[in-house]
N, C-alpha and C positions, 0 to 999 in steps of 0.2 A: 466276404467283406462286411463291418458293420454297416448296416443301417439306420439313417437318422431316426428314431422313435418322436414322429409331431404328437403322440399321444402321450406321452410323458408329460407330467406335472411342469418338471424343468422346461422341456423345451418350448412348452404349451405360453407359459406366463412370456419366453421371452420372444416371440415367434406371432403370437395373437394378433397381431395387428399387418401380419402381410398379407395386405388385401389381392395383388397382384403384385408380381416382377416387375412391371414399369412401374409402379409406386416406389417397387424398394430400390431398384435401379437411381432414379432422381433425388430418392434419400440418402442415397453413400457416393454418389458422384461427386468430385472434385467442385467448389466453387470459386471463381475469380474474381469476383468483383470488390472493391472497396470495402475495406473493414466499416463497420457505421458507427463503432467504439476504438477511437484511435488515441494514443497515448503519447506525451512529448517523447522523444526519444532517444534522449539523456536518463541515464541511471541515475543522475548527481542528487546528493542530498542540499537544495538551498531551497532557499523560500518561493522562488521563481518556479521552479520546478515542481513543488509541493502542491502552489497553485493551479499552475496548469490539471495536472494531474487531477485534482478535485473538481477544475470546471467540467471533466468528465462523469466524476463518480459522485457530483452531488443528487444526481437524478435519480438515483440508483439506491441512494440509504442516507443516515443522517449522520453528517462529517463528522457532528461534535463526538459521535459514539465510539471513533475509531481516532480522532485527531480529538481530545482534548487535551483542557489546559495544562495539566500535570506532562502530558506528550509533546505538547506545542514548546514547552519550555524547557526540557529536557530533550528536544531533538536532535541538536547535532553530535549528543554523544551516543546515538545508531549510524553516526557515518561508517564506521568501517565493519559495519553488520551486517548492514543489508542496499538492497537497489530497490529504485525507482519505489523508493517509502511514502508512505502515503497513512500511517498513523501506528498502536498498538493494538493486542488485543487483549483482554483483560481474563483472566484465567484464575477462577477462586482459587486461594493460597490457605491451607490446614496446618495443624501444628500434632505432632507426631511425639511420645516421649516422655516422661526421660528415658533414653535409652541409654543404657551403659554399655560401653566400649572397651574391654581391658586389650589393649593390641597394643603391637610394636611401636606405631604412631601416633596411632590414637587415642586414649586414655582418658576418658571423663564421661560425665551424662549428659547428653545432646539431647535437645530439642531440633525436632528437624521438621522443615518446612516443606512441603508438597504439596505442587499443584495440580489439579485436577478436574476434572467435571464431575468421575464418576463416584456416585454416592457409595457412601460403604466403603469407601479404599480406606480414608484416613483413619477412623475408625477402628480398622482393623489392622492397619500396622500401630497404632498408637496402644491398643491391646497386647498385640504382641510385643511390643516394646517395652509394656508394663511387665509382663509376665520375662520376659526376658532378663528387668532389673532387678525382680524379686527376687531371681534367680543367680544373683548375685553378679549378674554382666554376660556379657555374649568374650571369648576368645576370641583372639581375629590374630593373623599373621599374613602379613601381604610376603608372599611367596615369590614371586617376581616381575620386572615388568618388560617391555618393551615395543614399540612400534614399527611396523612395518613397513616397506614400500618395494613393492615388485617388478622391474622392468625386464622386459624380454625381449628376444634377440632372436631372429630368422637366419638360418644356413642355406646353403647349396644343397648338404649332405651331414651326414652324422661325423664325419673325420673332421669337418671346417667346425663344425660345431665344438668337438672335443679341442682342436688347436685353439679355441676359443676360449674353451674352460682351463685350458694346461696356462693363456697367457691370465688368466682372471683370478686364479689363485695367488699369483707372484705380486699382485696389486696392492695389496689391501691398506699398506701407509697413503701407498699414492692414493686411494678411494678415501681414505679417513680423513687426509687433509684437505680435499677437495668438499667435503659435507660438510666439514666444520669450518669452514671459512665462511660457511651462508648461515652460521648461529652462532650463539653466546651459551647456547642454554643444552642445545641438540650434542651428543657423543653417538658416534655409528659404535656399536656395542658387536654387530658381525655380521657375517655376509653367508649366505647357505645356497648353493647352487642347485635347481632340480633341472636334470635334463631328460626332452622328451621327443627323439628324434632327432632331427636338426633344427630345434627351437630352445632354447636356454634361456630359465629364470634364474633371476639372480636377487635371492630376497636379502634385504638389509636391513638390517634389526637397528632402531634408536633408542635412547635412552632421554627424557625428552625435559627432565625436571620436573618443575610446578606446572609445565602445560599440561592440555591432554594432546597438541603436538601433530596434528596432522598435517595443519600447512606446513608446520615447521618442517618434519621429514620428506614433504612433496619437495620442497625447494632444496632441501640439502642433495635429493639425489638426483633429484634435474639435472645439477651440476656435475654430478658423477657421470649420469647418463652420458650428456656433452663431451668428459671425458675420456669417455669408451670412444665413441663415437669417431674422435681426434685422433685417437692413440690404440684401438685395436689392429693387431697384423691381420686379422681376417675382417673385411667389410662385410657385415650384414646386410642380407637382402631387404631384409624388414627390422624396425626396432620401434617399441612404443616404451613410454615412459611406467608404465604399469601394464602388467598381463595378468589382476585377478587373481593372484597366489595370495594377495594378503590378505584376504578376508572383511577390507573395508567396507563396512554397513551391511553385513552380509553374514548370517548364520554359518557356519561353518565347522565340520569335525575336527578339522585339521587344531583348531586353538584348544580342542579340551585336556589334549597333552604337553600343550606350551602355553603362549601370553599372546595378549594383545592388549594393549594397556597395561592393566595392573592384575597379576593373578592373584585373588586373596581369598583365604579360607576361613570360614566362623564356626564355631559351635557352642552348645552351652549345654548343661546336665541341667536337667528342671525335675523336684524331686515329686514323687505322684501327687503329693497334695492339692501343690501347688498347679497341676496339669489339672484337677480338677476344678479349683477355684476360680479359676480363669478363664478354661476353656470348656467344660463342664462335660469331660470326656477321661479315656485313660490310655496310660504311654501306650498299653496294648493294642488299642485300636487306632491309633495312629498309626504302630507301624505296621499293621495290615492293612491299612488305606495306603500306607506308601509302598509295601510291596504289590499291590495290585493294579497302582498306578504304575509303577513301574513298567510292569509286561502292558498296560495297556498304551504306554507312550512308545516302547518298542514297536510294538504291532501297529501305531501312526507312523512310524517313522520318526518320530522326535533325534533332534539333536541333543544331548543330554537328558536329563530327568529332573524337572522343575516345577510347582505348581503355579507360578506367577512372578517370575521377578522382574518381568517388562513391568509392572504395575510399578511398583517403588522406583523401579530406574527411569520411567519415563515423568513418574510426579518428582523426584527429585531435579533430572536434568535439565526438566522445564525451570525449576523453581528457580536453581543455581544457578545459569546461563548456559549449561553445557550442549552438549551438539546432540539433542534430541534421537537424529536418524541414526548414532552408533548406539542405541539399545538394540538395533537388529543383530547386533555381533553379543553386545551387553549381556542379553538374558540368555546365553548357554550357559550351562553348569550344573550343578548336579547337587539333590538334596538327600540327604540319608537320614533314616532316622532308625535308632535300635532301643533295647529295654535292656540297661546292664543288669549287675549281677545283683545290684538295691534294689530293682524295681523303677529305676528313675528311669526319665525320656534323655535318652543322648540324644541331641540333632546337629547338625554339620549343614554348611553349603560351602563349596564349590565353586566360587567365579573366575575364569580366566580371563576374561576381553573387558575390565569395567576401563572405560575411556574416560576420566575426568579431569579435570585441572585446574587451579584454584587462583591462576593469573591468566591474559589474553583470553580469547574468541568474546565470548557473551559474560565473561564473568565482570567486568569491571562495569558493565550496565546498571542502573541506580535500583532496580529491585532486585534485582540479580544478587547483587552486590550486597542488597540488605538483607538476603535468604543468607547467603554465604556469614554475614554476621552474627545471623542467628546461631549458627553454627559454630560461630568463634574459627572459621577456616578459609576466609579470605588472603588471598596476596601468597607469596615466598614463601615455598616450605612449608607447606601444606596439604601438597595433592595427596600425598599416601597417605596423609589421613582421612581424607574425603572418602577414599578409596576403600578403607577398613569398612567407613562410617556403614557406606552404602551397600558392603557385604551383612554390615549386623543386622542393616533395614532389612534386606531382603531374608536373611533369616528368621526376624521377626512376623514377617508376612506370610512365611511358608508356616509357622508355630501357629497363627491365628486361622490361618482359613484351609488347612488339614483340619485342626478343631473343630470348626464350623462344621463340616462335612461330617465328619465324627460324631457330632454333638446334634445333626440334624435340623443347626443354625443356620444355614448359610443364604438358602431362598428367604428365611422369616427375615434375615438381618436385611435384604436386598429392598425386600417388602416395604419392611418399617422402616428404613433412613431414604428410600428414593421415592415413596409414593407418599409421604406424609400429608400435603394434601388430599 
């Protein structure tokens, strides 16, 4: 059996302070006593509540930094965003571009807005994006989309299970019209059953419009669930409203051969020159940094092959109002890069899970809202352009910071934009 190593570096740093077991014993022992920071205990967004809340946390930091007047005045249009609010936080916003789009939806030069702390990000999508438009646009094809929601189903035995699945197939009008009765916007697109035992998933694919549609398909199949529930001839022993098959906020292999959200693919020919001009490097040795990384994301385990595109999807989804914690699914995908038969850089990405939407969650919020205008991709009829956008960005960003690395920019660039003082 292993042995703990107390002389290890690791366990040294986290370990150093156990003077004895009764110290550490009284340190992780449960406590009961009165909170000494207690909170009203109401979620509600009113002024009442708002107060309260601050007679707590004025001791703590300065209100106006978290509740000013631009916040105070524009408060009650975070009611249906968040609980138990208590102000914003302010996150520098950069300007990316022009970046040219030639796609299915998308078709112009975007300026794109992203938010971020970290130095160096904008920078170098906004590089890439240059070199992108030189290059006379990025392709893009959103390939397909759909959303998921997975609930699951406990048997006896593997035959109650199967009579399960033989009544679940006969359903599917009756399942369609029960999810679309709880949207306007939401189409159940289909239903794929995996059986494992005597437990049955039953995943339901949506189609979800301008959202990116999460609650929207939680509730449509709530109602289906309730449906089974009412109306299966074998009663489950167990059933929950999701068993984990869809990949929600959650890295997963299972979407690099299908969708979650919107699957979209970019590429763009960049002719050498121009790979030099820019990135002060050559196609050839890009694609030997991307074959190399390749086996070395293998040998990590990587889900796909990417060098960054949590970076752009988490500066954009801040910027736009989108759901932040689906770039955990977001950034799977795959970057290729080759040298045709010119000489020129072919590059390609890959996304299958990009989750956007260009009406409800955080989009109609007033800076939200005014990112999304930058864009010109606010409101109806929009998302799959968002959608393209956000694949070109991320292809932009894999163009600039393989260069870097290539070019032997990448620590000087980090150097010079984040320690300028």
């Amino acid at each position: 059996m292993p042995k703990l190593n107390l002389d290890s570096a690791r366990n040294r740093s986290a370990l150093s302070d156990m003077e004895s077991s009764q110290k550490l014993q009284s340190a992780l022992e449960p406590k009961y006593h009165p909170a000494a920071k207690k909170l009203c205990l109401s979620a509600g967004l009113t002024d009442k509540h708002l107060k309260r809340r601050w007679h707590v946390l004025e001791s703590l930091t300065n209100k106006d930094l978290l509740l000013d007047p631009f916040t105070q005045s524009h408060s009650q249009a975070y009611a249906n965003n968040i609980e138990h609010f208590i102000g914003t936080v302010n996150v520098p916003v950069g300007i990316a571009g022009p970046l040219r789009i030639n796609g299915s939806f998308a078709n112009d030069d975007f300026l794109v807005p992203l938010a971020t702390t970290e130095a160096a990000l904008v920078a170098s999508y906004h590089r890439g994006a240059n070199l992108i438009t030189a290059a006379g646009g990025a392709s893009v094809l959103l390939i397909s989309e759909g959303v998921s929601r997975t609930p699951v189903f406990g048997f006896q035995t593997l035959a109650e299970a199967a009579q399960f699945v033989s009544w679940v197939v006969t359903q599917y009008d009756a399942f369609r019209k029960e999810a679309e009765s709880t949207t306007t916007h939401g189409k159940l697109k289909d239903i794929n059953v995996s059986i494992e035992g005597n437990h049955v998933y039953l995943v339901f694919e949506y189609v979800t419009g301008d959202a990116s549609g999460q609650n929207m398909v939680t509730i449509a199949t709530h109602k289906v669930f309730h449906y089974i529930l009412q109306n299966s001839p074998v009663t489950p022993t167990d059933a929950f409203l999701d068993g984990n098959l869809s990949g929600d906020k959650k890295a997963n292999s299972h979407t690099l051969r299908s969708v979650r959200g919107k699957k979209v693919s970019a590429e763009v020919t960049i002719p050498a020159n121009l790979v030099e001009k820019y990135l002060h490097t050559t196609p050839e040795s890009m694609v030997k940094f991307g074959e190399m990384n390749t086996v070395g994301g293998l040998l990590s385990g990587s889900i796909g092959i990417n060098a960054h595109y949590a970076n752009a999807l988490t500066a954009l989804y801040i910027a736009c109002g989108q759901d932040a914690a689906c770039v955990a699914e977001s950034a799977v995908g795959i970057t290729r890069m080759d040298v045709d038969t010119n000489g020129n850089l072919y590059a390609s990405v890959t996304l299958p899970n990009i989750m956007v939407g260009t009406v409800g969650g955080g989009t109609g919020l007033p800076t939200q809202k005014a990112c999304l205008d930058i864009l010109g991709l606010h409101g109806n009829g929009k998302a799959k352009a968002l959608a393209e956008v956000a694949a070109g960005l991320c292809l932009a960003g894999e163009l600039s910071i393989v260069g870097a690395f290539c070019a032997d920019h990448f620590s000087r660039a980090h150097h010079k934009l984040a320690r300028k003082k």
